[in-house]
Phi, psi and omega in degrees: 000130164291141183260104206275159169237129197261096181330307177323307161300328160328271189275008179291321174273346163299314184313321185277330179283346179261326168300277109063253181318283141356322196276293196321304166304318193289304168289012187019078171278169194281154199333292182314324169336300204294320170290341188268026196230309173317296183294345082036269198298326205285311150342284189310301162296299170330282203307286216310293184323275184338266171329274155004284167302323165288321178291335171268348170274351201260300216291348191278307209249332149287351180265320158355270176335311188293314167295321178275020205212317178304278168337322198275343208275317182250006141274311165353285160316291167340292176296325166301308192304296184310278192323316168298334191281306216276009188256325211279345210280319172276019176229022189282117171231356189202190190295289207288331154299317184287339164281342196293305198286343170295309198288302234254350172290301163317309197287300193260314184281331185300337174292291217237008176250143164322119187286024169278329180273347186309290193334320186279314198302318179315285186339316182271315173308345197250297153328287157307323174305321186272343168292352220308329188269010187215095192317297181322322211247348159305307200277031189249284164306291180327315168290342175271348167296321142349289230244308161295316171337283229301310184280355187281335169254019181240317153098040188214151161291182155207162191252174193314323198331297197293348180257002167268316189303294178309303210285343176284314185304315182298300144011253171329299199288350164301318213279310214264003166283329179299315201304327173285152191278145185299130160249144201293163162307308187286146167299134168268140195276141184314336182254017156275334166277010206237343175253110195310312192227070194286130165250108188338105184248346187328186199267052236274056180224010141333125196298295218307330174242341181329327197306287199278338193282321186290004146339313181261175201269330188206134171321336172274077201210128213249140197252170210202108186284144175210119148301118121358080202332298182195098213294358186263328169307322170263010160290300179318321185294276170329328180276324166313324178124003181292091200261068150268130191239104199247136165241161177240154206229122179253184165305129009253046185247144194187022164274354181267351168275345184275327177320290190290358189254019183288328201303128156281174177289142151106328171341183172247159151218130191227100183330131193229145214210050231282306151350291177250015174052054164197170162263134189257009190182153181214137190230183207247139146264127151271021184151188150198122204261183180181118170257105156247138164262154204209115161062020230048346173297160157222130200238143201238150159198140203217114180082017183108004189303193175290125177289168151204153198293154176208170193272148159317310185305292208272338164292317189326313184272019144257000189269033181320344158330285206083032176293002188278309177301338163283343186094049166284123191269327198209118167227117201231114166253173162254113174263154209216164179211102180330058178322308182188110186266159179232139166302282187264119175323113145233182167215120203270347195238006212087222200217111162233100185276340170328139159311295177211150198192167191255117176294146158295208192281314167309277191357303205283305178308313189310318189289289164285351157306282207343277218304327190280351225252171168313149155274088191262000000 
């Protein structure tokens, strides 16, 4: 802490000592003077000293208070603007939250963040943006954003670990949001929330769904909300003739392929468009592959069959990633049969950010009016 020093006190006690001093020469006072002049001054300096060290020790110790009362003031802040932000950020379900956040970067965080972080903070943002459509490598970017707040308030570095760390816990808490079953807009009945893996039975002779439901082979049949990895790639694959709807999974995660191999021949399967905040497509499932790689191997099994080893080669037209080569643990699709594509995206039900999951029953009803309804 700097220490102010107070002139004043100071030279108000010189002054007198030189006075002092000065009376004594100029007037040859009688001998005893010059001690009654010693006890004076010396008086005079004491008292000064005194005053002096206290007023700076006060003056010292209320500009602290103020700082440290300052400080507490703008972690305070800090800590409202990071949380409301680093929530909306991670709640990114469409085009249009992400400018709320941009906006809300501008309005507030921009204000209150250490200008050593902007540059990273862009950086990441810029990421996320351009990823916007591929959960994994968004929600990457998301974490390091995090993962800086954290350090701008705590006032320490942190190394990539910790933005790996936050994206497993954001992970988990995905994971462990699929085993519940999902809720509708609309109420939903106590034994449809009480129920894990519910198959649809409902009245499917409704006019808003009859069109399309008589599609399917049979009433009993269980639908399937699928995220999209990475929608302009798997748009491709499909218009290519690839009728695969494929996730990639790395080590040690691997539930979204345990997921995938519940799917039957006849499902619903309903194409999410994460991008473009809608569903773009509603399919047929015909089946399913699951591609692992062990030691270098690659090993396929298909509709639930027996693995067997197979060549680099013979994998490529189910790996539309190309994700074996990155070091992928689990490349896993749904062949598919078109039903019914839409030009234009909406989402009729909310925010499912999950790869794949299962809707309850409203949801589907919801889903198929969307799909049944004109395409505008």
């Amino acid at each position: 802490m700097k220490i102010k020093v107070n002139w004043s006190s100071l030279l108000a006690v010189g002054f007198v000592t030189a006075v002092l001093s000065i009376a004594f020469f100029v007037f040859h006072l009688p001998d005893f003077w010059p001690q009654v002049l010693a006890i004076i001054s010396s008086a005079f300096l004491g008292a000064g000293a005194t005053a002096w060290l206290t007023n700076t020790l006060l003056r010292n110790q209320q500009e602290g208070e103020e700082a440290k009362e300052k400080n507490i003031r703008i972690y305070e802040k800090k800590l409202e603007v990071y949380s409301k932000f680093n929530a909306m950020l991670w709640s990114i379900s469409d085009k249009e939250s992400f400018e709320k956040v941009k906006d809300m970067c501008m309005k507030e965080l921009i204000f209150v963040i250490s200008k050593d972080k902007i540059a990273r903070l862009t950086e990441s943002l810029e990421e996320g943006m351009k990823n916007f459509e591929n959960i994994d490598k968004a929600g990457e970017s998301y974490a390091k954003i995090t993962a800086l707040l954290r350090e701008d308030l705590q006032g320490e570095a942190v190394g990539a670990e910790t933005s790996k760390i936050i994206f497993q816990v954001y992970n988990s808490i995905s994971k462990s949001q699929d085993e519940i079953p999902s809720v509708s807009n609309s109420s939903a009945t106590a034994q449809e929330n009480e129920t894990k893996d519910e198959t649809v039975k409902s009245d499917w002779n409704r006019p808003e769904t009859k069109a399309i439901w008589t599609q399917f082979d049979n009433n009993e049949i269980q639908c399937w909300h699928f995220n999209a990895y990475d929608v302009t790639i798997q748009k491709k694959a499909l218009d290519s003739g690839n009728m695969l709807l494929s996730l990639i999974e790395y080590a040690p995660e691997e539930w979204r392929t345990e997921r995938l191999k519940q799917i039957q021949k006849g499902d619903a399967v309903f194409l999410f468009n994460r991008g473009g905040a809608g569903y773009v497509g509603l399919y047929r499932a015909t089946g399913t592959i699951v591609l692992r790689t062990e030691d270098e191997k690659l090993f396929m099994s298909e509709d639930g069959g027996q693995e067997k080893e197979i060549s680099m080669a013979d994998a490529e037209k189910y790996d539309i990633y190309y994700a074996i080569g990155d070091g992928a643990t689990f490349v896993s699709d749904i062949k598919v049969e078109p039903i019914l594509i839409r030009n234009h995206s909406r989402n009729p039900i909310g925010t499912m950010r999950q790869t794949i999951v299962r809707p309850n029953s409203d949801n589907v009803w919801e889903l198929l009016k969307y799909f049944d309804s004109e395409d505008k």
